[in-house]
Every structure is written in C-alpha cells, then in structure tokens.
C-alpha positions in Angstrom: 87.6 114.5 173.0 86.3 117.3 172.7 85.3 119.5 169.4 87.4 122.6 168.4 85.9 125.5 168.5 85.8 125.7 164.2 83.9 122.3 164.5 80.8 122.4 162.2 77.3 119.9 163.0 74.7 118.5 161.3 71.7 115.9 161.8 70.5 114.3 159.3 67.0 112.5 159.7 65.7 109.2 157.2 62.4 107.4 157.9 62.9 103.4 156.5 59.7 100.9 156.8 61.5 98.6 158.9 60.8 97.9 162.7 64.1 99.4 164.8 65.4 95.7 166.0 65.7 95.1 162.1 67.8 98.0 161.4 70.3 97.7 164.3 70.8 94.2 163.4 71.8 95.1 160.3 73.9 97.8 161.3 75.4 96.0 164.5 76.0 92.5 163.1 75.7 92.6 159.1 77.6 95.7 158.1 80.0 95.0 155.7 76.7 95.0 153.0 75.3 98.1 154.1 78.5 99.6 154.0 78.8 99.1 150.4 75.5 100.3 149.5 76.4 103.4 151.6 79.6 104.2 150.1 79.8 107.5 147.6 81.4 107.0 144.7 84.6 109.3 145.4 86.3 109.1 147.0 86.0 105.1 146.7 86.5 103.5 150.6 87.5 99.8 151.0 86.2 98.8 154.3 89.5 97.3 156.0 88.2 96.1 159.6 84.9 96.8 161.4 84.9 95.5 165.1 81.2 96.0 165.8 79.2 99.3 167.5 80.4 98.3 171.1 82.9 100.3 172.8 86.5 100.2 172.0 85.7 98.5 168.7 87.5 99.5 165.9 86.8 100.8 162.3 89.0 101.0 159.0 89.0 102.5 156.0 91.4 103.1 153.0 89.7 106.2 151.0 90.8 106.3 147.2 91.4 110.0 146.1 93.1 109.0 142.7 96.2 107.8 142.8 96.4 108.7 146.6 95.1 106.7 149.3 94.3 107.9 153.0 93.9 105.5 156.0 91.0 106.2 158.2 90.2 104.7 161.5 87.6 105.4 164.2 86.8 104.0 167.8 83.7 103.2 169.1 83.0 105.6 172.0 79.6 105.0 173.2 76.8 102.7 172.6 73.2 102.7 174.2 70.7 99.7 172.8 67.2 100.4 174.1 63.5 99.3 173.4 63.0 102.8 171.7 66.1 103.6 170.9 69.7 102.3 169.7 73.1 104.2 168.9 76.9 104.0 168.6 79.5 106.7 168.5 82.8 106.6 166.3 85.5 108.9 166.7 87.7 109.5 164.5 91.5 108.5 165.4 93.3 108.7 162.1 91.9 111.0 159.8 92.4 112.1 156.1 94.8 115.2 155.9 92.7 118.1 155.8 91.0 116.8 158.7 91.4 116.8 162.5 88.1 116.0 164.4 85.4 113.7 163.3 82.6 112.1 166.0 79.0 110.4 164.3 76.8 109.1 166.3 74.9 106.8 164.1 71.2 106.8 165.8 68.3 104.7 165.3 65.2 106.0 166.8 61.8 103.8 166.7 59.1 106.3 164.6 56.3 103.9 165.4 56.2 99.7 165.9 56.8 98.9 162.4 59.4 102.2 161.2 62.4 103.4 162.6 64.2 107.3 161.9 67.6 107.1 161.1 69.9 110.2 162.3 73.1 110.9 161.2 74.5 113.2 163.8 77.8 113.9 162.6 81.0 116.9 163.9 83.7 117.5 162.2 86.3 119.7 162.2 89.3 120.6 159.6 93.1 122.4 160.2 91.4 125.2 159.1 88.3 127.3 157.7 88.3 125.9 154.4 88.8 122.4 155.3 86.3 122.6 157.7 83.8 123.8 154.9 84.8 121.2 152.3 84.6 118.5 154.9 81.1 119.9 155.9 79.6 120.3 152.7 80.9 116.8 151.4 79.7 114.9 154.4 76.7 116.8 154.4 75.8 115.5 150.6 77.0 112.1 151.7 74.5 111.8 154.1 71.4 113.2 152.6 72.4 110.9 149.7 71.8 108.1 152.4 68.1 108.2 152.6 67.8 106.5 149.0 69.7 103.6 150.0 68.4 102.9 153.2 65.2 102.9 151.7 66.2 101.0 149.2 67.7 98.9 151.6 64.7 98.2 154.3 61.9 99.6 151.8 
C-alpha cells in the first residue's frame, strides 16, 4: 500500500552493545519480553498474538485509552535477514480511529562486530491534519523513548 499523500516519516537511530545476531534473535524469536519493556505507559497495549517477522505473519494489539479499548493489528510485509543487516515490515491493517496508514520497518543494522544500530523507520498517516500530527508527535516520543530500554535491555 501505498502512503497518502498527508503521510508523515521519521527514522529513528539507537546504538545497543550487543552483536546484530543477538538482537534479531531477540526480536524474531523472544518478543513477547521486549515488547513489554517497549511499551509506553498510555495508552497501555496488551500484546494479543505475534506471529513472528516473516511475511504474512500477524501482529495484535488491544491499546487501553481509559475506559476505551482499540484493536490493532499489522501484517508482516517484508523481511530481509543478512550478515550485515536484518529487517521486517508491519503494516498496519486495523488501526486505532484517528488513524488510517501505519508501515515500520523495524531495522537492525550491524555498527561494528560486537554493536548493532537500531532504526525505527516508521509512516503514518491520520483522516486528517491533526491526526496526522498527534500520531506523529506521539510515535515520535515513543520511539526516542526506546533507546533507554534497549540499552537497558542488551547494555
């Protein structure tokens, strides 16, 4: 699919100490953990299904805003695993109201033999302007906010 034209992108880079075969083990076969860790505070998201990074697999969320809950599912679209180089896609299929186009393409990038950069390469789109820019900004904090805990997470 491709992004509306009122689509808005970012890339977001973090350096962990941990060799690039560590971190995509972690994020293609043990990511129910990392998930938690990476989760914001609000709105809450209870991980419902996570069918791996290759394609066709499936994501699911529930997001808690309140006393309202939103259903959130993406598809894996793509997926590359390389010597120097590893990364899926998720597209966003059923999105929170106030959105209507969402692709990440979660890529981990081997710095040097024993560090790997991170990149959060995320567009997403809203019905509108504003929604766009909430959407934007909030995803945007999300993932600076993820350097700490992947850090935290590989050291």
């Amino acid at each position: 699919m491709t992004a509306p034209t009122n689509a808005r992108h970012f890339i977001i880079r973090h350096e962990v100490d941990a060799p690039l075969a560590r971190v995509w083990n972690t994020f293609a076969n043990h990511p129910e953990d990392l998930f938690k860790a990476l989760s914001p505070p609000f709105p809450a998201a209870k991980l419902k299904a996570f069918g791996g990074t290759t394609v066709g697999a499936k994501v699911e969320l529930d997001l808690q805003f309140g006393l309202w809950t939103s259903h959130w599912q993406s598809i894996v679209t793509e997926q590359v695993v390389g010597p120097d180089a590893c990364w899926f896609v998720d597209e966003g299929t059923i999105l929170p109201l106030g959105m209507t186009y969402f692709r990440h393409k979660h890529h981990l990038i081997a710095s040097s033999p024993t560090t790997t950069t991170i990149c959060e390469d995320i567009t997403l789109a809203g019905g509108n302007w504003l929604t766009t820019m909430v959407n934007y900004l909030g995803f945007l904090g999300q993932m600076q906010m993820r350097g700490r805990v992947y850090k935290g997470y590989w050291g």
